[in-house]
C-alpha positions as CSV (number, residue, x, y, z in Angstrom):
1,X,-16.9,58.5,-182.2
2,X,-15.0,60.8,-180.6
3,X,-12.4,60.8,-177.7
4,X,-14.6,63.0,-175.0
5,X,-17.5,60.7,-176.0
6,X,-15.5,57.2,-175.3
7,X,-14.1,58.5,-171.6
8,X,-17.9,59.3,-170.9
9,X,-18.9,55.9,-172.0
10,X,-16.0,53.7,-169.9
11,X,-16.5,55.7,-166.8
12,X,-20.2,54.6,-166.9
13,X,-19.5,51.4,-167.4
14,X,-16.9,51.3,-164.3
15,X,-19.3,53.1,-161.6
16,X,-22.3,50.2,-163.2
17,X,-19.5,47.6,-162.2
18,X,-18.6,49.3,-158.7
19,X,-22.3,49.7,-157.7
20,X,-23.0,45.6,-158.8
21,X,-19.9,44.8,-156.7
22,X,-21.3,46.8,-153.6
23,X,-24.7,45.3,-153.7
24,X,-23.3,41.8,-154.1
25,X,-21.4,42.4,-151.0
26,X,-24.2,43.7,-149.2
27,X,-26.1,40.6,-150.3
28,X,-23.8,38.1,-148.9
29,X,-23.5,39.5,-145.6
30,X,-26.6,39.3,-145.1
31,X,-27.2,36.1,-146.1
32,X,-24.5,34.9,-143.6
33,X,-26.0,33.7,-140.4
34,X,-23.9,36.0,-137.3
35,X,-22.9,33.8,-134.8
36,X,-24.6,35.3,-131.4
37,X,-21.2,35.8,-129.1
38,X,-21.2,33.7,-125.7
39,X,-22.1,34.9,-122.8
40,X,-19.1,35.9,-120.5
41,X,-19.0,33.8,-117.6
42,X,-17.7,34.6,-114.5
43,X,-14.4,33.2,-113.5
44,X,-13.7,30.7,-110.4
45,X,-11.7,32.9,-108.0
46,X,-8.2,31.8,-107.9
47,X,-5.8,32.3,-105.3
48,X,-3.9,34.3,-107.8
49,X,-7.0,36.8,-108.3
50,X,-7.6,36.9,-104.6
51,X,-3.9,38.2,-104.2
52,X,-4.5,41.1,-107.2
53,X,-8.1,41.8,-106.3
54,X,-8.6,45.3,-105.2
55,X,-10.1,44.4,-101.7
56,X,-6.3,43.8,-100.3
57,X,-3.1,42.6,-100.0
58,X,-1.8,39.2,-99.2
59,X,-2.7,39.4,-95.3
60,X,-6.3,39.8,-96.5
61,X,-6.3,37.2,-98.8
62,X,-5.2,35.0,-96.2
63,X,-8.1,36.2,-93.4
64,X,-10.5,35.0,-96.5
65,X,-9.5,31.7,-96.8
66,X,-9.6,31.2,-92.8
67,X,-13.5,32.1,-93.7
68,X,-13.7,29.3,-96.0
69,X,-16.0,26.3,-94.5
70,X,-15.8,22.8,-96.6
71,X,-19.5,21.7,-97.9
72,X,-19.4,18.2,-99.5
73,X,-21.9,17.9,-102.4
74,X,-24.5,15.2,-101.5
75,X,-23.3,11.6,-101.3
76,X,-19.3,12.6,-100.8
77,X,-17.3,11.8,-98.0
78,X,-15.4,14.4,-96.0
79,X,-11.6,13.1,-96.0
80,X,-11.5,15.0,-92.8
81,X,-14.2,13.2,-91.2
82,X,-13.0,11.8,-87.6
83,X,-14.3,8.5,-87.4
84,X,-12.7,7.8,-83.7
85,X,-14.3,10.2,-82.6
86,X,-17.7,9.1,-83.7
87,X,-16.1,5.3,-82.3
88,X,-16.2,6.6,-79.3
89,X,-19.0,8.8,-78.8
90,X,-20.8,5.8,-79.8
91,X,-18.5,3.4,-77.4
92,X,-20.0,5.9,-74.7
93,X,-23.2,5.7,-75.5
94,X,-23.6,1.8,-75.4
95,X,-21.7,1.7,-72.0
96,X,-25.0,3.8,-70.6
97,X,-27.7,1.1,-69.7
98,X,-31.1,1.6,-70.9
99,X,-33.7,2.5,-68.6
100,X,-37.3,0.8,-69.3
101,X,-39.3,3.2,-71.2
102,X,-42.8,3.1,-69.1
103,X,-44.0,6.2,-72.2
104,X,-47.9,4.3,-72.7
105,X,-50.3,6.2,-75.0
106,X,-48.1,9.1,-75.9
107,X,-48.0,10.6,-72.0
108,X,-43.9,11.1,-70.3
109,X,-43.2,8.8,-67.9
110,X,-41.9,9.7,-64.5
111,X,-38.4,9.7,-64.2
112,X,-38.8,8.1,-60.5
113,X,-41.1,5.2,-61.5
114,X,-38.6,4.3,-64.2
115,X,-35.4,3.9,-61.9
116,X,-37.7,1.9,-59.8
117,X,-38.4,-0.3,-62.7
118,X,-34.8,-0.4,-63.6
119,X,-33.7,-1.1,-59.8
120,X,-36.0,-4.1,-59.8
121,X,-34.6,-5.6,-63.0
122,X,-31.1,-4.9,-62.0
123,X,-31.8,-6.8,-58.4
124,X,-33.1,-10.0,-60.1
125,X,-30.2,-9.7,-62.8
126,X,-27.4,-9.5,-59.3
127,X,-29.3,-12.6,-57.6
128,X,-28.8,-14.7,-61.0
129,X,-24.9,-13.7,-61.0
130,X,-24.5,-14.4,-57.7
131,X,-25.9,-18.0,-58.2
132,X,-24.1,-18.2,-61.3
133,X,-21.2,-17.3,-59.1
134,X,-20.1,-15.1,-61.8
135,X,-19.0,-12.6,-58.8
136,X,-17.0,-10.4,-61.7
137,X,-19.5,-9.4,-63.4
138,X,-21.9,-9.5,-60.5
139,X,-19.3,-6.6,-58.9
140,X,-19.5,-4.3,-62.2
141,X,-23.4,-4.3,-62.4
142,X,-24.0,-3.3,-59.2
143,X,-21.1,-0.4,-59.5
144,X,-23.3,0.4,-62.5
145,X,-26.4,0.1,-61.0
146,X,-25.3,2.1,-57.8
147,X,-24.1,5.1,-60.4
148,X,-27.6,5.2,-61.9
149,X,-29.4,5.8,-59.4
150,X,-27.5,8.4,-57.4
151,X,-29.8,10.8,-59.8
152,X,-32.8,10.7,-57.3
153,X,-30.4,9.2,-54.3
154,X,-32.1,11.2,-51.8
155,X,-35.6,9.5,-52.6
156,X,-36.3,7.4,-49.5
157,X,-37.2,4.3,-52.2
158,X,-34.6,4.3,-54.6
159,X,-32.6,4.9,-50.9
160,X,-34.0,1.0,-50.4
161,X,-33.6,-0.4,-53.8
162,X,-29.5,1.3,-53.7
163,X,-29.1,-0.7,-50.1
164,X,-29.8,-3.9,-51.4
165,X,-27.9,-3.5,-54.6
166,X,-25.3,-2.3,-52.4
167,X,-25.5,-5.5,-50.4
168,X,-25.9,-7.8,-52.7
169,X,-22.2,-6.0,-54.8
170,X,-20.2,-6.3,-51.8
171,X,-21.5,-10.1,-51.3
172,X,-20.0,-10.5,-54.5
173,X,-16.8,-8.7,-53.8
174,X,-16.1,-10.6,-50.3
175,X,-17.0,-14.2,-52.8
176,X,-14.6,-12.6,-55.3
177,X,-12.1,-12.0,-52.8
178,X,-12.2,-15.3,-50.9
179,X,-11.8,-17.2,-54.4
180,X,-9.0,-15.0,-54.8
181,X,-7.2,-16.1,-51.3
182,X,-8.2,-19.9,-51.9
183,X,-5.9,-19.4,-55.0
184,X,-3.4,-17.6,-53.5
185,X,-3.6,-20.8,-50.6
186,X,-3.8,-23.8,-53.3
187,X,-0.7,-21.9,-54.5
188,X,2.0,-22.7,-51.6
189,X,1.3,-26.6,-52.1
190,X,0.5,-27.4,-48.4
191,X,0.6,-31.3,-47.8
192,X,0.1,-32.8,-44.4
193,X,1.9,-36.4,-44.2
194,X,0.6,-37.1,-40.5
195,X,-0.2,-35.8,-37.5
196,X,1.8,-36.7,-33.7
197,X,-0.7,-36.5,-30.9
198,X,0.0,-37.4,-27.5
199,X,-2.2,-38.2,-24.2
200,X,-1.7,-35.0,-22.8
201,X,-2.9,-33.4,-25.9
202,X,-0.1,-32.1,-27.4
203,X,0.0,-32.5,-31.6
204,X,2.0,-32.0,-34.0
205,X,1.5,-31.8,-37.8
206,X,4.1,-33.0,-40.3
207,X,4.1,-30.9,-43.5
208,X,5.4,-32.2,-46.4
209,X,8.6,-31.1,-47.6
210,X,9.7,-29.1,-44.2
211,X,12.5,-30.1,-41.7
212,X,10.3,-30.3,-38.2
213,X,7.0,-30.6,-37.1
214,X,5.2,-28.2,-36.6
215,X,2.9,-27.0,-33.5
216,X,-0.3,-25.2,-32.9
217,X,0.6,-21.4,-34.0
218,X,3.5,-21.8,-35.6
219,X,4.1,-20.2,-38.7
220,X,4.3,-22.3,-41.9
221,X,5.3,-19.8,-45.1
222,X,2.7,-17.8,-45.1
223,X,0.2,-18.9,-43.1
224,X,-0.3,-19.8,-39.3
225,X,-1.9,-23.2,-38.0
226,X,-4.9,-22.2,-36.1
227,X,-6.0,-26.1,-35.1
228,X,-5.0,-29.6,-35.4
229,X,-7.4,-32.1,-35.0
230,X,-7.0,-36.1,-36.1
231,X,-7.0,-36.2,-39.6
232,X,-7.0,-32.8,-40.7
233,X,-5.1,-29.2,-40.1
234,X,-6.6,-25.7,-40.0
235,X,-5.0,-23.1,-41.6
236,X,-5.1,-19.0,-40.9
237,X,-4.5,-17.3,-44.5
238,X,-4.4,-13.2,-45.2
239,X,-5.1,-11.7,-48.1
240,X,-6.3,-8.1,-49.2
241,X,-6.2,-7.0,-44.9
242,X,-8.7,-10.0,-44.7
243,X,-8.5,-13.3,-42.6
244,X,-9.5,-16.7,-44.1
245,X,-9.2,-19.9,-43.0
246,X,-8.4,-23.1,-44.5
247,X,-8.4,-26.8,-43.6
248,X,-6.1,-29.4,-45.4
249,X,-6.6,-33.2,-44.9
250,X,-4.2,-35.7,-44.3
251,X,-3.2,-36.8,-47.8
252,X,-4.6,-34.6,-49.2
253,X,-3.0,-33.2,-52.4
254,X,-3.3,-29.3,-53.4
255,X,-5.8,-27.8,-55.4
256,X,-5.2,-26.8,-59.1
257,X,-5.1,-23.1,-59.4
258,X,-7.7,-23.1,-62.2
259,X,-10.5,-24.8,-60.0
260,X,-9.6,-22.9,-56.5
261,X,-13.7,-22.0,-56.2
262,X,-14.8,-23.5,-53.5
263,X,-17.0,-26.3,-54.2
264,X,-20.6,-25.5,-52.7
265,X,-24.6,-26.9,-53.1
266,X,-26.9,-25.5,-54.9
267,X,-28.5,-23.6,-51.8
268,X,-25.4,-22.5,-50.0
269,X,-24.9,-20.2,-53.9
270,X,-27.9,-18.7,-54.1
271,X,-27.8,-14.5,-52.9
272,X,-28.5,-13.8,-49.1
273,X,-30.8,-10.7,-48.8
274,X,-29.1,-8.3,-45.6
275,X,-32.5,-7.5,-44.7
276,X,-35.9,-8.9,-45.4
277,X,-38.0,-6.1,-45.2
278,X,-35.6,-4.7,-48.5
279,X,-37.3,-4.9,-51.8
């Protein structure tokens, strides 16, 4: 064999080997599954982007955040949330009284014929506390009271109803203030030991614990004897520009602070109307 012929023989055999290499290649490849690429997501805007985004500079960035509202995802809790001032929105709420609801078979009641209903509840409620002599609280209702209805004040009813809460308040206020000056009284320890009397009339009252006796009108601390009769002394007390008067018995020991409420029957507690023709 010659030399020409061997060179023609090995180059065949070379490009046979190149082309088996190729289509092996080609084979694998595509027997290799291509992994799809991921979708690009977009990125959460960071302060740091805001500041390099081509809208602006820093100044802008800043008039964006002041945009920025905070929406809780369902079931979080605002840390910002101002619970006193729900407190007292609600506090101011429950302070309001509610007025009856007369609403019957879907229709709106009248505003007028539900402070009437309301006025009538609130008298009864006053006559109770002025039994109860709970004058305190008697005194706040009917501020309340008074307050409520000075929506429709000019209505010539709710004029009556307002008259006799009225009434039936300062009642209240003038028992509140006369327990007040009975305590203020039991307070300077008055004691009468005796009483001096002559024929003529003249009489004396001995105190306990001062140096003379002492005459009709004369001044004892802070109060002024208005009468002295056998066994007892009348006493003229001030308090709050008003003028009370109380006795003290011979022997007679003060009054504990604590219990300075007059005593008083059943009857003589009970609310007097100012006018009988008032509701």
């Amino acid at each position: 064999m010659s030399l020409h012929h061997a060179r023609g023989i090995n180059l065949s055999l070379l490009l046979l080997l190149t082309a088996a290499g190729a289509m092996a290649e080609d084979a694998a490849v595509e027997a290799t599954p291509q992994a799809t690429p991921a979708p690009s997501t977009p990125r959460a805007a960071t302060k740091s982007s805001i500041v390099t985004s081509p809208a602006g500079s820093f100044l802008s960035s800043l008039k964006d955040e002041e945009k920025w509202v905070f929406e809780p995802a369902v079931g979080r809790i605002d840390v910002f949330y101002d619970l006193e001032a729900k407190l007292r929105i609600q506090q101011k709420f429950s302070d309001q009284p509610t007025l009856p609801d007369n609403t019957a078979g879907g229709t709106k009641a009248d505003p007028k014929q539900d402070l009437l209903a309301y006025a009538a509840a609130e008298i009864k409620r006053l006559e109770q506390l002025l039994a109860q002599r709970k004058y305190d609280d008697a005194v706040k209702a009917g501020d309340v009271a008074l307050k409520n209805l000075e929506r429709l004040g000019d209505d010539p009813e709710i004029q009556k109803y307002a008259v006799t809460i009225k009434a039936y308040r300062d009642q209240a206020d003038d028992a509140l203030t006369r327990d007040e000056a009975q305590a203020n009284f039991d307070s300077l320890k008055l004691k009468i030991d005796g009483i001096l009397w002559s024929e003529s009339g003249t009489r004396l009252a001995l105190i306990a614990g001062e140096p003379r006796a002492f005459a009709l009108n004369d001044r004892v601390k802070d109060c002024v004897i208005v009468a002295i009769d056998t066994d007892r002394v009348d006493f003229r007390y001030f308090h709050k520009r008003k003028r009370f008067e109380f006795p003290r018995y011979i022997g007679e020991e003060h009054k504990d602070v604590a219990a300075a409420a007059p005593t008083a029957s059943a009857d003589s507690a009970l609310p007097v109307k100012p006018n009988a023709n008032q509701p």
